[in-house]
N, C-alpha and C positions, 0 to 999 in steps of 0.2 A: 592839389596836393596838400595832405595835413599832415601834422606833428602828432606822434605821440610816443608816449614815454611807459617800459616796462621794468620790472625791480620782481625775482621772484614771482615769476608769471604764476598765477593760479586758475585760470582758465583757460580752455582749450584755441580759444582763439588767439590770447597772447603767447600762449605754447609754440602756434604754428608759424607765429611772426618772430621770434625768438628763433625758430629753426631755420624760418627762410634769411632769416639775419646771417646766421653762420654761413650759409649755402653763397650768399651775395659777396661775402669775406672770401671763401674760396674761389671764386670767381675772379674775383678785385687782386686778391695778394698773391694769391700761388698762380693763378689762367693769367693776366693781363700787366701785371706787374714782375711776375718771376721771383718773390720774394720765398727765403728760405723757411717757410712756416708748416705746420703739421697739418695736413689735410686727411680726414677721416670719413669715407662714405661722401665725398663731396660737399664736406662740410668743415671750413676752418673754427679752429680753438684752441689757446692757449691756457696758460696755469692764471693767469690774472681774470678768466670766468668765472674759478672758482668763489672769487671774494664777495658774491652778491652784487651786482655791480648794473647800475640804471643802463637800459642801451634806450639811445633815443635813435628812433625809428621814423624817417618818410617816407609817409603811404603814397603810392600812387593811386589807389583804392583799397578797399577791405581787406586785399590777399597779396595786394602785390608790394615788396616793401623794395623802397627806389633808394634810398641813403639810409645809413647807420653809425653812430659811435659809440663807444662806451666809457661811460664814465663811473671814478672813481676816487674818492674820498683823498686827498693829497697827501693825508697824515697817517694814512694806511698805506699796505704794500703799493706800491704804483712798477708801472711797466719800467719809465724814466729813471728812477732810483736804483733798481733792481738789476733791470737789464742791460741800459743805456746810462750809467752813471758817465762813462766818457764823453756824453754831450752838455756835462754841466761843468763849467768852468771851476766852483769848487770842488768837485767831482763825488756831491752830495746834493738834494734838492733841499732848499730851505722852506721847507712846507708848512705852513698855516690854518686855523682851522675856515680861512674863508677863500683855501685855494679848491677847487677839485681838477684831476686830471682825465685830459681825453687821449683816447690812444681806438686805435683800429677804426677811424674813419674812412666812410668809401660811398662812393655812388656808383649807380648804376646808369653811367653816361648814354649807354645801348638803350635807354627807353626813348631818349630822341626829344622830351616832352619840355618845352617853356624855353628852347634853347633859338637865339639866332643869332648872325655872324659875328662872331667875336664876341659873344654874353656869356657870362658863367650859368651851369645850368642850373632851372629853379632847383634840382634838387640840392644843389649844393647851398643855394642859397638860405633854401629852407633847414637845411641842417643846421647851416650858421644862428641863424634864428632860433631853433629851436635849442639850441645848446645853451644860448643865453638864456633863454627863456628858462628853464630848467633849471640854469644855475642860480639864477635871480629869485628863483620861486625855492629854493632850496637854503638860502643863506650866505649863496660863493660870488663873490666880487671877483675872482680871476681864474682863469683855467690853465693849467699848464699842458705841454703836447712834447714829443718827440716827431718831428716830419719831416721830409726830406725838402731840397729847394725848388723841387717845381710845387711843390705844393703851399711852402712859403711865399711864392712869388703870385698863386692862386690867394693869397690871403691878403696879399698887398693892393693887386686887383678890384677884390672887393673891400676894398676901406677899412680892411680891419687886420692891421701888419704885425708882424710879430716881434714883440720883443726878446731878442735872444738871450739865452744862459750861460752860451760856453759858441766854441770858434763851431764851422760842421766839420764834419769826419764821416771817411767813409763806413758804411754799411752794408756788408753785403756787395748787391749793386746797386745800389743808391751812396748819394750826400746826405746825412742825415744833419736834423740841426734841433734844439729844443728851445724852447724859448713860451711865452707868459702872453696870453690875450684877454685883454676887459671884458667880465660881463656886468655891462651894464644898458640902462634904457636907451641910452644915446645910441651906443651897437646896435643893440637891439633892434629898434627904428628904423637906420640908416638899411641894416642888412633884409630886413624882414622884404620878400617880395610880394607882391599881389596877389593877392587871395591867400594866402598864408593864414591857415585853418592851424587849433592844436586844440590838445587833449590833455595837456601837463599840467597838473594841478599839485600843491606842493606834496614831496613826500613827509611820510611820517616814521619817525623812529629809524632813520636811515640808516643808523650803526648797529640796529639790531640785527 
């Protein structure tokens, strides 16, 4: 499984990994989770795609995309700010230019691949990795997130726990909860699994 990272896709093959991205969103948040989000032709998307916004993508190979998040500049519009200001205890985020945030993270559990009794799956793992990896190669020492508590308790799991912002509150049908995780090498390291391939190479002109 490898990492890689798209920003304004200009060829046909980050095109199609971009699409299969939505399609795995739809699957994850509306199919499997029941969350209240906009599904169009089998494909989730919200108003925070519009802002040019990196998705880091694991491949399970060339076409098949296994995990996805999207990040997004902390000092520009963010999901958290915007949408979920009730999950911040000042109920504003105090954003920085070495924060970025991630929001619409998901795997694709159904591929079955790197996983055994009680392990988190490589994909997830790999995503963790690659989100630092990204962030690190971009300029960002921290990430911020809006997630619910099983998925905080997935973060605690793998060694990398979350620092919260505000109490959680309900969402829909979830607990949501927001809160601050390091990227740094040390994460980095710790989280990265075996054979952990990537493609991230630093962006350029990211605010353009």
């Amino acid at each position: 499984m490898w990492l890689h990272a798209v920003r304004k896709a200009s060829s046909a093959a980050d095109r199609r990994l971009v699409d299969k991205h939505h399609q795995l969103r739809a699957r994850v948040f509306a199919g499997r989770l029941g969350w209240a989000v906009q599904v169009r032709d089998n494909r989730e998307t919200d108003e925070y795609d519009a802002f040019d916004p990196t998705y880091i993508l694991a491949l399970a190979d060339a076409a098949t995309v296994a995990g996805c998040a999207r990040l997004l500049p902390a000092t520009g519009p963010t999901m958290l700010e915007r949408t979920f200001p009730q999950l911040l205890a000042a109920g504003r985020l105090h954003a920085h230019s070495g924060m970025v945030e991630s929001s619409r993270f998901c795997v694709d559990t159904g591929l079955g691949e790197g996983r055994g009794a009680g392990a988190l799956h490589e994909a997830t793992l790999t995503m963790f990795a690659g989100i630092i990896e990204w962030s690190m190669a971009n300029g960002y020492s921290e990430i911020v997130t809006a997630t619910d508590l099983r998925f905080e308790r997935i973060l605690k799991r793998a060694n990398w726990p979350l620092s919260r912002l505000g109490e959680p509150r309900p969402i829909g049908n979830t607990i949501a909860v927001a809160g601050t995780l390091p990227a740094d090498l040390s994460s980095f390291e710790r989280l990265r699994p075996d054979g952990y391939r990537s493609a991230i190479v630093p962006a350029q002109n990211l605010a353009a």
